[in-house]
Structures are given as C-alpha cells and as structure tokens.
KEKE-3310 file (N, C-alpha, C; in steps of 0.2 Angstrom, whole numbers, plus 5000, padded with zeros to 4 digits):
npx = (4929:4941:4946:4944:4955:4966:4964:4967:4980:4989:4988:4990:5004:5017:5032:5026:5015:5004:5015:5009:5012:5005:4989:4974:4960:4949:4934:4929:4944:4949:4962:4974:4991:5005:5020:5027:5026:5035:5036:5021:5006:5003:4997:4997:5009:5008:4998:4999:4994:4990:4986:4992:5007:5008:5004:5015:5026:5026:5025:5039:5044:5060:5062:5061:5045:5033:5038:5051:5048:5051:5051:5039:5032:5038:5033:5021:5022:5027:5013:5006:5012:5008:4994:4993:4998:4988:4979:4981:4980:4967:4961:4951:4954:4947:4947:4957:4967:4976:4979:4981:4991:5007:5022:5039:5050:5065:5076:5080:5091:5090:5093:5095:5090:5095:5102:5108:5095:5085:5075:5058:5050:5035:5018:5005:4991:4977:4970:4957:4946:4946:4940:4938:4936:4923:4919:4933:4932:4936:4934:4933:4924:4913:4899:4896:4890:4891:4894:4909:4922:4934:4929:4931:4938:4930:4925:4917:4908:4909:4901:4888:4886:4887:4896:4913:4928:4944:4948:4940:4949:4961:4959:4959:4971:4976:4969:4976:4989:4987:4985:4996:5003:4998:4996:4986:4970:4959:4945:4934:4947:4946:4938:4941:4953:4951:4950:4963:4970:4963:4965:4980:4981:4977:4986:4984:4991:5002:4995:4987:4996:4992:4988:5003:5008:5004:5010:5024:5025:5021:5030:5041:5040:5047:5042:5043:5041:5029:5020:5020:5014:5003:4994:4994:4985:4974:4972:4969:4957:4949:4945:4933:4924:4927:4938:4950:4967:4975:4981:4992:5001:4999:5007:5018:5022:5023:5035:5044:5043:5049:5061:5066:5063:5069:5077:5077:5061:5049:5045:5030:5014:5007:5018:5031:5037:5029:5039:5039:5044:5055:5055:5058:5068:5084:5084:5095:5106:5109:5105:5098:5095:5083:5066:5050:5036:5018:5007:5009:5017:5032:5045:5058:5071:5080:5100:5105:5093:5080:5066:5053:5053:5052:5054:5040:5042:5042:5034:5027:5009:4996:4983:4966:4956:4945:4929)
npy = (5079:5082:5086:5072:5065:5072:5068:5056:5052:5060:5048:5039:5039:5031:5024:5021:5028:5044:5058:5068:5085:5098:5108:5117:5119:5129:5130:5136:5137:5124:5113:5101:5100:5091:5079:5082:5072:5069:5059:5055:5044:5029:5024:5032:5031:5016:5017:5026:5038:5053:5064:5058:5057:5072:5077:5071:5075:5090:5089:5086:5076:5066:5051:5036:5035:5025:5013:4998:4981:4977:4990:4993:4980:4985:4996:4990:4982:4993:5000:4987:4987:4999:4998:4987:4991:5002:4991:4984:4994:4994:5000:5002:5009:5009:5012:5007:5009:5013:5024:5030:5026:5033:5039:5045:5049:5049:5039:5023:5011:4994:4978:4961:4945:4944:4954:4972:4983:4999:5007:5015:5023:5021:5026:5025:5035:5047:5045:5050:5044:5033:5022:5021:5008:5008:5010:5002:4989:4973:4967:4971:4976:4986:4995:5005:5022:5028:5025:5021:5018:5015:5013:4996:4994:4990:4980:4964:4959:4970:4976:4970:4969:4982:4981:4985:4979:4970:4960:4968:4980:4973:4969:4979:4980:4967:4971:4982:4973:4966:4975:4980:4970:4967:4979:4987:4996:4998:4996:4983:4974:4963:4953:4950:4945:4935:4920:4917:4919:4911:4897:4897:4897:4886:4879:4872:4865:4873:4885:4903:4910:4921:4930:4930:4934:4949:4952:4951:4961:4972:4977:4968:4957:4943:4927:4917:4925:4930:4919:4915:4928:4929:4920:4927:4937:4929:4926:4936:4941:4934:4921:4914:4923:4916:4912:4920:4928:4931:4949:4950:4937:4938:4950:4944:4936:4943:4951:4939:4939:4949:4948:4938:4935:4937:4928:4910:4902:4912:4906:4895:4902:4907:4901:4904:4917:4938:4948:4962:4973:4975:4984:4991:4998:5004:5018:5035:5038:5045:5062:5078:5087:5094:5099:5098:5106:5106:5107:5093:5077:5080:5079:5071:5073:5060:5066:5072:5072:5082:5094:5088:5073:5068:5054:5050:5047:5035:5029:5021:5017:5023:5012:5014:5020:5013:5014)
npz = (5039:5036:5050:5054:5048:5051:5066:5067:5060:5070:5080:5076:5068:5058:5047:5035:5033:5027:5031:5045:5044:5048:5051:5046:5056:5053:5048:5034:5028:5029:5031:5028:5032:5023:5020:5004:4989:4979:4970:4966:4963:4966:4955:4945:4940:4936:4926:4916:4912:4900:4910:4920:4914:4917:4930:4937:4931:4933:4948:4950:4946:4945:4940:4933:4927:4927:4935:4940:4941:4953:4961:4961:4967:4981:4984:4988:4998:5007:5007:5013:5025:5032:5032:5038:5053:5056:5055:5067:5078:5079:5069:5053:5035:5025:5011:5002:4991:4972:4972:4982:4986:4989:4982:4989:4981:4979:4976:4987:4994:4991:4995:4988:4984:4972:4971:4973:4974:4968:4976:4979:4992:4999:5003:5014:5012:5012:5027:5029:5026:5037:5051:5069:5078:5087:5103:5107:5099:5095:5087:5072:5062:5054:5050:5038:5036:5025:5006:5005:4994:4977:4958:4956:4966:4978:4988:4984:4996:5006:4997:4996:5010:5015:5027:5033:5035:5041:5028:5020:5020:5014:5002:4995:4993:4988:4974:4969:4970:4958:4949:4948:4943:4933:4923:4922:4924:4936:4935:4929:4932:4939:4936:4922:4923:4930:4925:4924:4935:4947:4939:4940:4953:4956:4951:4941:4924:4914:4914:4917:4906:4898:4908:4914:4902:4900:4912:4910:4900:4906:4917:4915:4924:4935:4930:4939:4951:4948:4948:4959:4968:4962:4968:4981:4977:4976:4986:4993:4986:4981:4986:4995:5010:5023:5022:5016:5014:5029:5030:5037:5033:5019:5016:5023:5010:5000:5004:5005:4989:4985:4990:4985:4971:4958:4958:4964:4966:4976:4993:4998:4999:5015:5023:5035:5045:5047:5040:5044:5049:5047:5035:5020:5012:5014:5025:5030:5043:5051:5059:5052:5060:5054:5056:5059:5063:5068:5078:5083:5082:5079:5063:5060:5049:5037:5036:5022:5014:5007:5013:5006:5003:5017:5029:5042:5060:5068:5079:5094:5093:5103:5109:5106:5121:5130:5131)
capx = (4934:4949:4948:4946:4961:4970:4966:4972:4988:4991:4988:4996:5011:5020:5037:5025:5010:5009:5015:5005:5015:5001:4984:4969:4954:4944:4929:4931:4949:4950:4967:4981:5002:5011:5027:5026:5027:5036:5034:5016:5003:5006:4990:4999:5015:5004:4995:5004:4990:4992:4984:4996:5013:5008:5005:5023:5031:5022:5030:5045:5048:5065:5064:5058:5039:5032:5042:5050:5044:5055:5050:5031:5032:5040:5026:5015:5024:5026:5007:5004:5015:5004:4988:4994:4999:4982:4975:4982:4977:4961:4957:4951:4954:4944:4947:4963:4970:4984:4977:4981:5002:5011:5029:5041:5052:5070:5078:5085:5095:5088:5099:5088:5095:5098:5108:5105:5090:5082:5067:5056:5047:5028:5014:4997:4988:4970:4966:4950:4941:4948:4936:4941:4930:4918:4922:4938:4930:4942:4930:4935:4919:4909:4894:4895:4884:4889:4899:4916:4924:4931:4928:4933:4943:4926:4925:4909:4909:4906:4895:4884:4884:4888:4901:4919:4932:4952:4946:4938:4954:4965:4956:4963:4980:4976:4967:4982:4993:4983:4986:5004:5006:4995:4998:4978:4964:4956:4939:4935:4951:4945:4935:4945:4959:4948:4952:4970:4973:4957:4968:4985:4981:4975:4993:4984:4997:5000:4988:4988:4996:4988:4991:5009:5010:5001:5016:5032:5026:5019:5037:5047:5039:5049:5037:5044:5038:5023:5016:5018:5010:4994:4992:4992:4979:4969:4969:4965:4951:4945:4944:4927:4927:4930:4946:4951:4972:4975:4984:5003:5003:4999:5013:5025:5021:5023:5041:5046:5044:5054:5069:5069:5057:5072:5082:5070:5054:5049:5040:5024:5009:5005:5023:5034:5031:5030:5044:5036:5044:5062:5055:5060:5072:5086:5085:5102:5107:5110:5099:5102:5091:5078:5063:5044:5030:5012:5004:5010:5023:5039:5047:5067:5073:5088:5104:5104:5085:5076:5059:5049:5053:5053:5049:5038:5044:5038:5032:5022:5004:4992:4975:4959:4955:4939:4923)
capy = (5074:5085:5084:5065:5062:5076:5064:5048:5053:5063:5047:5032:5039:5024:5026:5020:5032:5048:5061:5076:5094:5103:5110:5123:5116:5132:5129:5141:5134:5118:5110:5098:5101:5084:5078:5085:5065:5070:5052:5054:5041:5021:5025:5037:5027:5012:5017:5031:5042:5059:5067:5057:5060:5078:5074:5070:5083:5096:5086:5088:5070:5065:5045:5033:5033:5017:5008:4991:4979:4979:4996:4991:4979:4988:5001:4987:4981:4997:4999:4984:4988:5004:4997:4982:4995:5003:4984:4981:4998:4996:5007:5000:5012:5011:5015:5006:5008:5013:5032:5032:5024:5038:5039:5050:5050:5048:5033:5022:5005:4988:4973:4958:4941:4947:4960:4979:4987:5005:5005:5023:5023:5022:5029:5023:5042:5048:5040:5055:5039:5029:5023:5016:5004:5010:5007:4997:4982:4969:4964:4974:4977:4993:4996:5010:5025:5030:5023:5023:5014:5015:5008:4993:4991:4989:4971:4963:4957:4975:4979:4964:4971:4989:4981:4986:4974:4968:4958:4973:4982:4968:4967:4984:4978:4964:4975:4984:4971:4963:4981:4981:4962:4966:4985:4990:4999:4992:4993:4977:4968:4955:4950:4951:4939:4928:4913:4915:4920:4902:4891:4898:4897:4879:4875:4870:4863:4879:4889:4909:4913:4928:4936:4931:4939:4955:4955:4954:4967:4977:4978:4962:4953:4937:4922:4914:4929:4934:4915:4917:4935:4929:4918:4932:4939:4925:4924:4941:4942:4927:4916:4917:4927:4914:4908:4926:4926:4936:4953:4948:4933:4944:4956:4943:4934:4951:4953:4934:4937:4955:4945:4930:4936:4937:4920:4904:4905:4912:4902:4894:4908:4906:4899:4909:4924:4942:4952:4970:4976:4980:4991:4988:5001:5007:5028:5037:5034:5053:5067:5082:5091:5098:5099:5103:5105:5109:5105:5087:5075:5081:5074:5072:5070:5060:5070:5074:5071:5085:5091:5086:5066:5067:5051:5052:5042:5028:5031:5016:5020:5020:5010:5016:5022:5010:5019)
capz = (5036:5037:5058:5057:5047:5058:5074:5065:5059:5075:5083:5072:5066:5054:5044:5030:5033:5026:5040:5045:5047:5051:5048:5050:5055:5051:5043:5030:5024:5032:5026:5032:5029:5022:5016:4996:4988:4972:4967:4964:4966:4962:4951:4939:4935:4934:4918:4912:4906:4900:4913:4926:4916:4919:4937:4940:4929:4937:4955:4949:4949:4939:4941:4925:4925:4925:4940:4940:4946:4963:4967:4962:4975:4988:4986:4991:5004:5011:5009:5017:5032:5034:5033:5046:5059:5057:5060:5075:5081:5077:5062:5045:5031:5021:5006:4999:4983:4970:4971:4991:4989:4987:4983:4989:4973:4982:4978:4988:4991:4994:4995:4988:4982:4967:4969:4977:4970:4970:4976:4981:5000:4998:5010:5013:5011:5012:5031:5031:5028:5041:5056:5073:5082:5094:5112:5105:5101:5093:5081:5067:5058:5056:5045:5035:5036:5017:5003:5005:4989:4972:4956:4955:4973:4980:4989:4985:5002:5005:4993:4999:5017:5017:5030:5032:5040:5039:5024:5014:5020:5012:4996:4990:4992:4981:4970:4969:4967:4953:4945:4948:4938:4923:4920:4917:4926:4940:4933:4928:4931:4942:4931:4916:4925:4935:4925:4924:4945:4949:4938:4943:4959:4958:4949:4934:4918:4908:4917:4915:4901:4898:4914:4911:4895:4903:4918:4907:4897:4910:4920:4915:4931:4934:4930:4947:4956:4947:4949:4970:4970:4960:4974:4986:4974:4976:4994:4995:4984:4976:4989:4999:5015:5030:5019:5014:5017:5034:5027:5038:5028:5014:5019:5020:5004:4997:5005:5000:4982:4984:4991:4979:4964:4953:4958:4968:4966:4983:4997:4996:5002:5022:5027:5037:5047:5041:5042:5042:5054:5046:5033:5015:5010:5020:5027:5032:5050:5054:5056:5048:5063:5052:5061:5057:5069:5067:5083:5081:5084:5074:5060:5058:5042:5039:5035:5017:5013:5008:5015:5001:5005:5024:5031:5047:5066:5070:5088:5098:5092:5110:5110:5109:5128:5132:5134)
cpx = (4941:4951:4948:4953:4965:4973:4968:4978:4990:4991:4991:5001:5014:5025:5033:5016:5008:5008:5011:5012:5013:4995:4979:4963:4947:4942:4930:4939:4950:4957:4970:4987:5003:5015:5025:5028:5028:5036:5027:5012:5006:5002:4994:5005:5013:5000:4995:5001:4992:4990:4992:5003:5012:5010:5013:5026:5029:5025:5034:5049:5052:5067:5061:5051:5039:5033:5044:5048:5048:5051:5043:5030:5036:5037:5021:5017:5023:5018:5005:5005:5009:4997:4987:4994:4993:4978:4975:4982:4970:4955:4957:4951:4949:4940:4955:4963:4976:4985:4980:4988:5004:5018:5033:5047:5058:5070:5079:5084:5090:5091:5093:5094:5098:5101:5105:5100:5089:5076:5066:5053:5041:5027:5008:4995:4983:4966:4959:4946:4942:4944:4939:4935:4926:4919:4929:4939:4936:4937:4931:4931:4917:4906:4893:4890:4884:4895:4905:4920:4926:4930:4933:4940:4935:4924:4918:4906:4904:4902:4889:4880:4885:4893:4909:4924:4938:4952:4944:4944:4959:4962:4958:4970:4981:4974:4972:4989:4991:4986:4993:5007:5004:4996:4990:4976:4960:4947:4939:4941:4951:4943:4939:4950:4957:4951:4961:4971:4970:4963:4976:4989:4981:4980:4992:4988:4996:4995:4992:4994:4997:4988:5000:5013:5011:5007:5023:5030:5022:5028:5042:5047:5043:5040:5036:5038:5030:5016:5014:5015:5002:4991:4991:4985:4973:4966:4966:4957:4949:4942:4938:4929:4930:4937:4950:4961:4972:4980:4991:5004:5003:5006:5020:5026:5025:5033:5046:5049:5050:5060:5073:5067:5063:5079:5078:5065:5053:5043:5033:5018:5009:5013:5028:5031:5033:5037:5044:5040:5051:5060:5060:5065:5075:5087:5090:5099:5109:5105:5101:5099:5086:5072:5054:5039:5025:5006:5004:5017:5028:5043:5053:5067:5081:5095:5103:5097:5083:5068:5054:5049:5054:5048:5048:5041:5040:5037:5027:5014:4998:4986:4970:4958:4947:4934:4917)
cpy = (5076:5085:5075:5062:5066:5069:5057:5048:5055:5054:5039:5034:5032:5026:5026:5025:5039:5055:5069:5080:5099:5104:5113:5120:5121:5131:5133:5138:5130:5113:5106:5097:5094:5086:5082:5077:5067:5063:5052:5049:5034:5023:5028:5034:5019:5013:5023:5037:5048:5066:5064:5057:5069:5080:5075:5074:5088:5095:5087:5081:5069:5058:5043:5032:5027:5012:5002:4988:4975:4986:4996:4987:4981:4991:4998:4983:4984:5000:4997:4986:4993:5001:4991:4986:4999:4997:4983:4988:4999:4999:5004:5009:5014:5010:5015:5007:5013:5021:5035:5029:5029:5037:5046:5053:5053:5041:5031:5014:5000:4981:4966:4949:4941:4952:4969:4981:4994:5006:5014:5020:5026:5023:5029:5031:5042:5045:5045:5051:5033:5030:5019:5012:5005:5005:5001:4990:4979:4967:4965:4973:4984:4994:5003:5014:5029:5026:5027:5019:5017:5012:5004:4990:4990:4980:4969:4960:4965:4978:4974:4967:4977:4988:4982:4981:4974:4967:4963:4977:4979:4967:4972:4983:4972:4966:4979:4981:4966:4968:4981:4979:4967:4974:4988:4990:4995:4990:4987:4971:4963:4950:4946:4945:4934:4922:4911:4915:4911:4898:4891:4895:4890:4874:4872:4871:4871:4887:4898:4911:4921:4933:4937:4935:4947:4956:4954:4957:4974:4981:4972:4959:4946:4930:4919:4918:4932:4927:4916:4922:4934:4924:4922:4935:4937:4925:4929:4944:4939:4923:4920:4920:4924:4910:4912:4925:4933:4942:4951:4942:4935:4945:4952:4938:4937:4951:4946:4936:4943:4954:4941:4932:4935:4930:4915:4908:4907:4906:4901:4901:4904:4903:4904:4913:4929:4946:4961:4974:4979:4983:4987:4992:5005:5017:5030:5035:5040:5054:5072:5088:5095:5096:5101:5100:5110:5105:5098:5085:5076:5078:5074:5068:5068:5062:5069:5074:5080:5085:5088:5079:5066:5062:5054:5046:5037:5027:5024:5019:5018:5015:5013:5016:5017:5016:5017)
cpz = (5038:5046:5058:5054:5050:5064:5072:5063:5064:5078:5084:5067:5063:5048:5035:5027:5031:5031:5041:5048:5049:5049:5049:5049:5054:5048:5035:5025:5029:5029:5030:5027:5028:5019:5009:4995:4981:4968:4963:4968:4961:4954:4946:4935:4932:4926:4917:4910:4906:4904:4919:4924:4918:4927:4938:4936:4934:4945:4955:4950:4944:4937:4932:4928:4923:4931:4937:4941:4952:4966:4966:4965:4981:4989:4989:4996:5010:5014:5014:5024:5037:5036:5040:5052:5060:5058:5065:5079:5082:5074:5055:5042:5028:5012:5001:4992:4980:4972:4976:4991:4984:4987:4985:4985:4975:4983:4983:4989:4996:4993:4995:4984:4974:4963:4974:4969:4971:4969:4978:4988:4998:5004:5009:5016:5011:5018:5033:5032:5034:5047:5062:5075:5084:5099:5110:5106:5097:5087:5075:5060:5059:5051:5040:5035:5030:5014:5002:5000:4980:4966:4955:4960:4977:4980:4989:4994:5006:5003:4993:5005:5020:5025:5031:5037:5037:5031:5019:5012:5014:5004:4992:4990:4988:4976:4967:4966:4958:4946:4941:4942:4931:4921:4918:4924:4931:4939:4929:4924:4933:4940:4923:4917:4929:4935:4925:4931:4947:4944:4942:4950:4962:4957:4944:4928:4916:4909:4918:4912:4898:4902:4914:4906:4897:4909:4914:4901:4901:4914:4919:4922:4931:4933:4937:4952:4954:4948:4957:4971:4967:4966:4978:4982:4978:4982:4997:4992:4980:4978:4994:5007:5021:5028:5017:5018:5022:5030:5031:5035:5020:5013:5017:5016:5001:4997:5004:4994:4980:4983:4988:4974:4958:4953:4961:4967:4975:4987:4997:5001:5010:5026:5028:5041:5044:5043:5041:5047:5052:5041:5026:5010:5017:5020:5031:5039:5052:5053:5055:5053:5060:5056:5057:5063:5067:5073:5084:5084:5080:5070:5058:5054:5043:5035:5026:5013:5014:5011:5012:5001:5011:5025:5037:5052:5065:5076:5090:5096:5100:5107:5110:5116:5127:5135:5137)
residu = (UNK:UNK:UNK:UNK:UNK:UNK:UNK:UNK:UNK:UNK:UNK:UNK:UNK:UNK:UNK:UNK:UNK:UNK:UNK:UNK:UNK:UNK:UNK:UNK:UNK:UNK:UNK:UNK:UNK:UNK:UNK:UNK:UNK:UNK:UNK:UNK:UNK:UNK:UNK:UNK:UNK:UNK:UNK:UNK:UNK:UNK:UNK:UNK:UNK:UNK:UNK:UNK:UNK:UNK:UNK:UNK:UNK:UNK:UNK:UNK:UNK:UNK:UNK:UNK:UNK:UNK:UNK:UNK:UNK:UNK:UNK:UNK:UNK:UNK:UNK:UNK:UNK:UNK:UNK:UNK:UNK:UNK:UNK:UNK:UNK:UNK:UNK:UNK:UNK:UNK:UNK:UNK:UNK:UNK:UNK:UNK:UNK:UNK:UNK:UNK:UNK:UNK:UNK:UNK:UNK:UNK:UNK:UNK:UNK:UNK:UNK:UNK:UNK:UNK:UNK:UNK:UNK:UNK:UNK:UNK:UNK:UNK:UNK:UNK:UNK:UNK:UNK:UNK:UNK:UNK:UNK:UNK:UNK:UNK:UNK:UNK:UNK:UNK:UNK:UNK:UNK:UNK:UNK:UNK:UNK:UNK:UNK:UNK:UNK:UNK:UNK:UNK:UNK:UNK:UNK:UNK:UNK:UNK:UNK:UNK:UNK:UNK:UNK:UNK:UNK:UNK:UNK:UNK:UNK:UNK:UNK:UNK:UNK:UNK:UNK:UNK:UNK:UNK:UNK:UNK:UNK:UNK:UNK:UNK:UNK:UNK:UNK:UNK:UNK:UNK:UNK:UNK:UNK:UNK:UNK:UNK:UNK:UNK:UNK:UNK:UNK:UNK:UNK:UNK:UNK:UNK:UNK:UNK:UNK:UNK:UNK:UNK:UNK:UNK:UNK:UNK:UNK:UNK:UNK:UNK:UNK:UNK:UNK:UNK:UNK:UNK:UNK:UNK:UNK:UNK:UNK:UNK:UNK:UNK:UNK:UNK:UNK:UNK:UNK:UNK:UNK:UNK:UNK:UNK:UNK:UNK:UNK:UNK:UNK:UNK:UNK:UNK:UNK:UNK:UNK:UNK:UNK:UNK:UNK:UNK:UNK:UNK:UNK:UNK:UNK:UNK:UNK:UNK:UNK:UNK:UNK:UNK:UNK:UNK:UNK:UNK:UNK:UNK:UNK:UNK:UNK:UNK:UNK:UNK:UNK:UNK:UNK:UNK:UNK:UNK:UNK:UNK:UNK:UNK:UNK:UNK:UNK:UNK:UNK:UNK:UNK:UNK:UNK:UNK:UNK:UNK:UNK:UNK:UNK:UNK:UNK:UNK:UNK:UNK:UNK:UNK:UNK:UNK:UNK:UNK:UNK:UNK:UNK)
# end
C-alpha cells in the first residue's frame, strides 16, 4: 500500500494533492515524508469532537475550529480539483471523504463578490487506495478485489457492484459536501436529509427547511448558496447513475456558489464551464528557494511559507504507457 501510493503521488503531482517528500519502502518500516498539514482534516473541524480538537492542538493549529463557510467550500473545491486531475489521468481514488482533505492551516486571500475572504488550501490525501486503469482503458471502472469505503461515504452504486468509477469517486465529494451544509456525521446523513435535498432540488414552495436550519447554524451558510450546493448534492448522489452530475460541473457549481454564495444566488447547476484551473486561493509569487527532495520531484515553497504548509508543483501528469 505504502509503494502504491509512492508511485501515484511520484507520478500525478497537483497543487491540491498531498505532496510526497519522501519515503523508505523497507518492509520492516515502510513509511512516506509529507507536507505536516497543521490544519488537520475537514473531518475534525467538521464535528468538533474531543478527540479531534485535540487533534489540532497537538498540530499546532492556531485558526478558529470549525471553519466558515467560505473556507469549507474552498476545501471542497480544492478537493474536487484534486480528484479531477486524477480523472483525467485515469486514477479513481477511491476512497473520498472529509478524513482525506486536509488543510495546511495558513491562511490566505481570496477575492470573492463579497469582499476578500481567508480561506486555508486543502489536499486530497490517502491516494494508497488509488487504482489506475489496466492497460489505460478510458472506461473508468474497475471491480474491486476488497472493500475500499467508509461508513457512510460508501455509494450504493458500489456496494451493489463492488464497482469503482468517476461516479463512486464523485459521490464522496457530495457526501462531503452534504457534511459541510448540515454540520453532522456522515453516517446516516443521506438518509436523514433525503427529503429536504428531493424536494429542494425539485424547487418545491418552502422546501427543506430543516436542512436550512441545520446550515446557518452549522456555519451561517448563505440560504442563496446553500439552496445551489444541495443541488450539486443531488446530482452527485441522489440522482440514479446514468444522470449522476459529471464531477467538472460539480467543481464548478462548487466555485460559483464560492464567488457569489454571499450576494446573487449563484448560477443554475450544469451551466457554465469549470473553472479549476486557477486554483481558489492565491500563493506568493516568489520563492524563498527552500527545497526538499526524497527521490522525487521537488517542492519549492513560496517565500515566506514555512515547511509545515509547503504546497506541492503542479507538473503536467504523463498517461498511463499503453500495455
């Protein structure tokens, strides 16, 4: 496990990914070097528990527990971006969820219609589970030969057919963002808010309520933006599978509601294209030449950045060599 996520970070690098610094594939202590992500995980600012503010004490994180809800969608933003860039190379994950976006727990600025925010830089983490194609089909399915899932990010779709695909991928970033809105546990959330996400979705008078209530006392979610994002919910795991929303329309649903969520409601879901490519907070524009190598590609941090939030390059990721 610890060699297959080696040869997948070695070989899809992504600003939103998280970066390898090195690792000993001895049997015996088998490890890999990353960034230190004093943010933690989404998971733990998500639902507060007293194991997880320990968590970030112990990190040494100094931010407010909890997040906005700006910089709780920008984590899933930046997820998405992550797990896009492994679509289009042809590696499902896996194994999406809140446990696997990590923050690196260094503010910084985002410029939104509403004014400059401070959002953190998330990182899709744990790719050990990540599989590529075989012979690098384009199909983007592959059967499991164990269970990869957990509770309650587990897409029935997959637990149906012990099948992995885009769509299973796409379904912890809903599951995720479902988290974000309502502030609770993803064991039986989807459940729990079915009828408010189905009616919402459908634009029924008065419709959820209840999920409403549950997102402006989770982080004071704009209504505007919390009504467009359960839509992406929907699309990403509500709706049956040959309707499923593609994750880049996802993504920039997601990056919509970021830009407008707190003035216009944002753009209806599927119009527009995505905008993943600038990246959702901005990082200094020097580098400070600090340097780390562990038999990998190199990771220059930008001037004043400690190592402990170094993001990683963003290099052209190759293709699977056809076999």
């Amino acid at each position: 496990e610890v060699m297959a996520e080696v040869s997948n970070l070695r070989r899809c690098a992504h600003r939103n990914v998280l970066p390898l610094l090195g690792y000993c594939g001895a049997p015996q202590a088998a490890c890999i070097v990353t960034a230190l992500m004093r943010g933690g995980s989404l998971d733990d600012h998500l639902l507060l528990s007293p194991d997880a503010r320990l968590r970030l004490q112990r990190l040494g994180f100094r931010g407010s527990p909890g997040l906005s809800w700006p910089q709780r969608l920008s984590a899933l933003c930046d997820a998405a971006r992550a797990l896009e860039h492994l679509h289009l190379n042809l590696i499902l994950h896996r194994d999406v969820k809140t446990a696997n976006i990590l923050l690196d727990g260094a503010l910084l600025p985002l410029q939104t219609r509403g004014g400059e925010r401070r959002v953190y830089r998330a990182f899709l983490s744990d790719v050990g589970h990540a599989k590529e194609r075989a012979g690098g089909s384009t199909a983007m399915a592959t059967r499991a030969t164990s269970a990869f899932y957990s509770a309650g990010f587990a897409d029935p779709i997959y637990v149906d057919s012990s099948q992995h695909s885009r769509a299973t991928d796409a379904y912890g970033i809903g599951i995720s963002l479902l988290m974000a809105l309502a502030g609770v546990e993803s064991r039986g959330l989807k459940s729990a808010f079915e009828d408010d996400v189905m009616d919402m979705a459908e634009g029924a008078d008065g419709a959820g309520k209840r999920l409403l209530s549950a997102a402006r006392q989770a982080a004071a979610w704009p209504e505007a933006a919390t009504r467009e994002l359960v839509k992406v919910v929907h699309g990403l795991c509500y709706e049956r599978k040959s309707r499923r929303l593609p994750l880049p329309e996802a993504l920039a649903a997601l990056e919509r509601a970021l830009r407008h969520g707190d003035g216009e409601a944002a753009a209806a879901v599927g119009g527009g294209s995505s905008t993943s490519s600038s990246g959702s907070a901005a990082g200094g524009s020097g580098s400070s030449g600090v340097r780390f190598k562990g038999g990998v590609s190199p990771v220059v941090l930008p001037a004043g950045m400690p190592p402990s939030v170094s993001p990683p390059p963003e290099p052209r990721c190759p293709r699977p060599p056809a076999r």
